[in-house]
N, C-alpha and C positions, 0 to 999 in steps of 0.2 A: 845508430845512424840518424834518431829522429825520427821523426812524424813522416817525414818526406821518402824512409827507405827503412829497413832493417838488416842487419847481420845475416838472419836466415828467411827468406821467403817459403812457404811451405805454401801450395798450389793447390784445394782441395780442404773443404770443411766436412768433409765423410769421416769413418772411424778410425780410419788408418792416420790419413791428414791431421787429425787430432790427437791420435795416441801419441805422433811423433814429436806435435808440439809441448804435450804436457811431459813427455821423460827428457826432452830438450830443455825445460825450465825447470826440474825436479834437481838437473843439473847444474842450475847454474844459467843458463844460455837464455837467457829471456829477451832478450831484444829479437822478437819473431813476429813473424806477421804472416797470419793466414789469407789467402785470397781466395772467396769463393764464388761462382758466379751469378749462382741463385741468391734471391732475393733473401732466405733464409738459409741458415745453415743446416747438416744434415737432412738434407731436404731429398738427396739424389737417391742411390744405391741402396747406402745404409738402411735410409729409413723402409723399404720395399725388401728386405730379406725376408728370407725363411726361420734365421737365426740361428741354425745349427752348433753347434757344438762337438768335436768329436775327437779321441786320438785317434782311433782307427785309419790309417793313411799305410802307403804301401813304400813310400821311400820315411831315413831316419831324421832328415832335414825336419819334413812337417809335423812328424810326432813330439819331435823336440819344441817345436814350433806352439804345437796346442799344447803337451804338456805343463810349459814352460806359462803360456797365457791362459789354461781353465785354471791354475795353482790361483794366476793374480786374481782373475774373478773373481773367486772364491772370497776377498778379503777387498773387496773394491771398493764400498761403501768405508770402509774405515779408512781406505787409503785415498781415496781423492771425494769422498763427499756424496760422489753417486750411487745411481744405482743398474746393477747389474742382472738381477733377479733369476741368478741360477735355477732351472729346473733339472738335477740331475737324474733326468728317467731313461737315460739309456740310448745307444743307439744298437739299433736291430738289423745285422744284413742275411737277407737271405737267397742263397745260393742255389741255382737248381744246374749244374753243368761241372763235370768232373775239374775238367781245365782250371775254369774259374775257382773251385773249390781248392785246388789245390795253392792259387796263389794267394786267396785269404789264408789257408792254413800257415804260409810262410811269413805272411804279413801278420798273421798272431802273431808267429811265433819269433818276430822283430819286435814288435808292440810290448810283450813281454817282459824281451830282453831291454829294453826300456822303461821299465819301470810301471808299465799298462798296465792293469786290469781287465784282460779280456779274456771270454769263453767260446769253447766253442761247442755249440749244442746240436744236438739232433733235430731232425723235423719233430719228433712229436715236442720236444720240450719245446722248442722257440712258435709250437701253435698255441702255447698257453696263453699268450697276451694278448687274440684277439680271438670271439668267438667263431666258428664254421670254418676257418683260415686253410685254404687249400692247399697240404701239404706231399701230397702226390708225387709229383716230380723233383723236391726238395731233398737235394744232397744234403746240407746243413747250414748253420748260419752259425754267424760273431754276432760277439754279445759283451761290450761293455758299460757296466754301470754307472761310469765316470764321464760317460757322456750324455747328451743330451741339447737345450735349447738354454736362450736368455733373453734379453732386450736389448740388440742394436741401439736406439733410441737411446737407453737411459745410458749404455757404456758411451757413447758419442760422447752427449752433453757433458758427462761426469768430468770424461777427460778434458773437455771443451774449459767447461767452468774452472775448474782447479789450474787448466795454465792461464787462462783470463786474471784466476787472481794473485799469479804467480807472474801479472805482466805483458803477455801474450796478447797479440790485437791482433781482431778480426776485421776485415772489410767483406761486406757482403756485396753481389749485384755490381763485382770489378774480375770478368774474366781474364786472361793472361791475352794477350793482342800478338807478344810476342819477347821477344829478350834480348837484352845489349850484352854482344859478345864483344871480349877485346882482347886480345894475343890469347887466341883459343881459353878465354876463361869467364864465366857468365858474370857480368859486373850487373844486372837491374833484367828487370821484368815491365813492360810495356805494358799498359792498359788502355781502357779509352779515358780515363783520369788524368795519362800523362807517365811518367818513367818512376820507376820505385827500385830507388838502387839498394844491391844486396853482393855478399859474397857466394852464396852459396842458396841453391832452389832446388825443394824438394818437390818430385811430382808424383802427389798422390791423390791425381785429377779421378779415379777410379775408371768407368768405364772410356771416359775421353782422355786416357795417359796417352793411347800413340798420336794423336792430334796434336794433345801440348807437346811432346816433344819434338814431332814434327815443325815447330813453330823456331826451334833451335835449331834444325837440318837435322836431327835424330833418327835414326827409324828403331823405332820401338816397337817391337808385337805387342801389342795388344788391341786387342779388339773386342766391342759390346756386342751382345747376345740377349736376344729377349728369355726373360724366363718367367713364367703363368704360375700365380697359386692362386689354389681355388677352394672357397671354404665351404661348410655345409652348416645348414642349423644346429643345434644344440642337438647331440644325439649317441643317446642315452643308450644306446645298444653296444657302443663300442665302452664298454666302463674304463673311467680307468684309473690311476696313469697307465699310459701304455710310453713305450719306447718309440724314437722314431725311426719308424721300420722304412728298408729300402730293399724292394726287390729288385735284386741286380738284374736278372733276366732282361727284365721290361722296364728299368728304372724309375719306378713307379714308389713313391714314397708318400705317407702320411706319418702326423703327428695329431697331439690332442693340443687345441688352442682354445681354451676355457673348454667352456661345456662341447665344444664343437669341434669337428675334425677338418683339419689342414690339410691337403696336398697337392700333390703336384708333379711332373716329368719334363726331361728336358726333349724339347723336339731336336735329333739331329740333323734334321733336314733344312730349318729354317737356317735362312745367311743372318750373315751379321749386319746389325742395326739400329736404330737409338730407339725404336719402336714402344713404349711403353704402355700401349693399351693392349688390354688382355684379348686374347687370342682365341675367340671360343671356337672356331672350327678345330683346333687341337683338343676343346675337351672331350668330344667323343671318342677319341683315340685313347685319351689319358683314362676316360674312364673304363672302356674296354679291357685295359691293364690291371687295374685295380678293383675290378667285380672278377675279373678271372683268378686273382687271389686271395680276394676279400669278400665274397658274394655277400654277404651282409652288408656290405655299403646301397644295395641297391635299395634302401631302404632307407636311406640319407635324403634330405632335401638340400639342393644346393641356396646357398645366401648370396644372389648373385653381387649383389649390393657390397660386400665383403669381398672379393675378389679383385686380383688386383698383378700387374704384372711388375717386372721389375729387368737389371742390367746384369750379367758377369762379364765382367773384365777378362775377358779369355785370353790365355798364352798359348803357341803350338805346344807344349808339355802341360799343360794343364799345372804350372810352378807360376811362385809370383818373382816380380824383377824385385831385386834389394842390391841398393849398393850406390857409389860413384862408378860412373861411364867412365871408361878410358879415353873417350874422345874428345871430352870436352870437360874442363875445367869449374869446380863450383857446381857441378850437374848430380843429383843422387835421383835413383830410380827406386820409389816405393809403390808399386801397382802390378797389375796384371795376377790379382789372387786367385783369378779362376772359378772363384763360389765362395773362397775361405777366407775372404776378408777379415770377418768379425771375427772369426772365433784365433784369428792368427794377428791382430791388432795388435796385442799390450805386450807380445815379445817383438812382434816389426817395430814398434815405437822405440823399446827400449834400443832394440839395434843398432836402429837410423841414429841414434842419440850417440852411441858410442862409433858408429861408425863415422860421424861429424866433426864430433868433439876428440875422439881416441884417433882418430884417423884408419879405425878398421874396426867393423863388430865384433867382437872374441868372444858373450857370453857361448853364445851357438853360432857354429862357423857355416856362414852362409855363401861360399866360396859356388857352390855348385847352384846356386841361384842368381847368382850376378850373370847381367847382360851379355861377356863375354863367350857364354857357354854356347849360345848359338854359333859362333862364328864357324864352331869347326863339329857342329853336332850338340843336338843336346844331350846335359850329361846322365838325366832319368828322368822316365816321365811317371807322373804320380797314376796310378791305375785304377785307385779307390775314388772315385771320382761320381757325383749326385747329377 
């Protein structure tokens, strides 16, 4: 279409936004144009994760999901130029409540059947990875080695760079104002620039997806949620690698980030919000959690300077939206990952790609994550959830 509009407008320069663009032009489809409304790109969400990495999930959508995207990782520098910088040291859950215990045993033993690599260990073994680790009330924990952390960052740009030079144009610091519908089918995306016509808009605004679509008359779940991590000096007590350990009880999780330990808990009491300064009347709660199963942390200095909060994009099923809307024409829903953004990027991209171009995604069938599924119930909600 020109300078003036593209074929596909895609809403969002975060990882998602950009995985989509670069399996979009890997295709063929390069007449695309990213719209993002920060002055820089990956500027939002992305760059403020945790980074996770994990198949461990309780329905077979998401494991297909990660599967399918820690494989591309793995080979992501040879495949688009960036970097991704795999740290595969594991993710560690540990379980102290029969109930609970029994539905990771199930969810192993789906993970499995999947192709997983995962364990499941007693308390004493899963207290080997961190010293004095208070294993007392510890029914058991999962344990696999195929997970772990990476760089948000470097996956962004890689994908960023590689459809830039596959053609791909980016406008920074031009939010979405709104959108020209015309016999129920999205023709252009509104700015304060002026109209930018397109067939088809993908929205993978990340935590402001139900706003932009609200901008169409949409109503889309999703909703932003502050979320705190908080780092500590270099220290030296916790050696490691270690895995990144998540006590389900108290959802209390660290990781090692350099010499220093990571973590962090989701408050479920705070509402939803765009809030992005960190929260420190929540740390003494978080840390209360985290000496009760770590007491060697008390021995940590916090780096307050390091610290830093960030958004999830929340669905009431804790699933992200993928797909075309039934309602409206030229409409595709890429958001509401719930935390799992990053680590579910490079198979959402690929999706979105075939779901645009093919008229339906078919590698992994995402049927039970399209938009429609509220209407009459959702169809599962994921339970493995940080």
């Amino acid at each position: 279409m020109g300078s003036s509009g593209a074929q596909v407008v895609i809403i969002g320069a975060g990882v998602v936004g950009a995985s989509v663009a670069y399996h979009l032009a890997l295709r063929g489809c390069t007449d695309v144009l990213i719209l993002e409304k920060q002055e820089a790109e990956v500027s939002g969400s992305t760059a403020r994760s945790a980074a996770g990495l994990r198949h461990q999930f309780s329905m077979s959508t998401n494991i297909l999901l990660s599967r399918y995207s820690i494989e591309r990782l793995r080979h992501f520098t040879e495949e688009t130029g960036g970097y991704a910088n795999l740290h595969h040291v594991g993710y560690l859950f540990l379980v102290n409540d029969a109930a609970t215990w029994e539905a990771y045993t199930a969810a192993a033993a789906l993970q499995r059947d999947l192709g997983v690599h995962v364990e499941l260990l007693s308390p004493a073994e899963a207290a080997r990875f961190v010293p004095q680790m208070v294993i007392d009330d510890l029914v058991g924990a999962t344990f696999s080695p195929d997970d772990g952390y990476c760089d948000p960052y470097g996956i962004a740009m890689g994908y960023l760079r590689a459809a830039q030079r596959m053609g791909v144009r980016i406008r920074r610091d031009t939010p979405a104002t709104g959108f020209v519908v015309e016999a129920g089918h999205i023709r252009g995306v509104q700015t304060r620039q002026g109209r930018i016509g397109c067939d088809l808009v993908v929205n993978s605004a990340g935590p402001w997806a139900g706003e932009v679509a609200a901008l169409a008359g949409l109503a889309v779940p999703v909703r932003p949620f502050r979320r705190n991590v908080f780092m500590t000096t270099p220290f030296p007590q916790i050696p490691g690698p270690i895995p990144l350990i998540i006590d389900v009880g108290s959802g209390f999780y660290m990781r090692h980030e350099g010499a220093s330990i990571l973590m962090g808990e989701s408050n479920p009491a705070e509402p939803s919000s765009y809030n992005t300064t960190v929260d420190w009347t929540w740390l003494d709660q978080m840390l209360d959690h985290g000496l009760a199963r770590f007491p060697i942390l008390e021995q940590a200095s916090l780096a307050e300077q390091q610290c830093w909060a960030g958004l999830y994009e929340i669905t009431p099923d804790n699933n992200p939206i993928l797909g075309r809307h039934p309602d409206l024409g030229g409409y595709v829903d890429a958001s509401g990952f719930s935390g799992h953004g990053i680590m579910h990027a490079p198979a959402s991209g690929m999706l979105m790609a075939e779901e645009i171009l093919d008229g339906r995604a078919h590698t992994i069938n995402i049927d039970e994550l399209r938009i429609d599924r509220f209407a009459g119930g959702a169809a599962g909600t994921e339970r493995n959830i940080i």
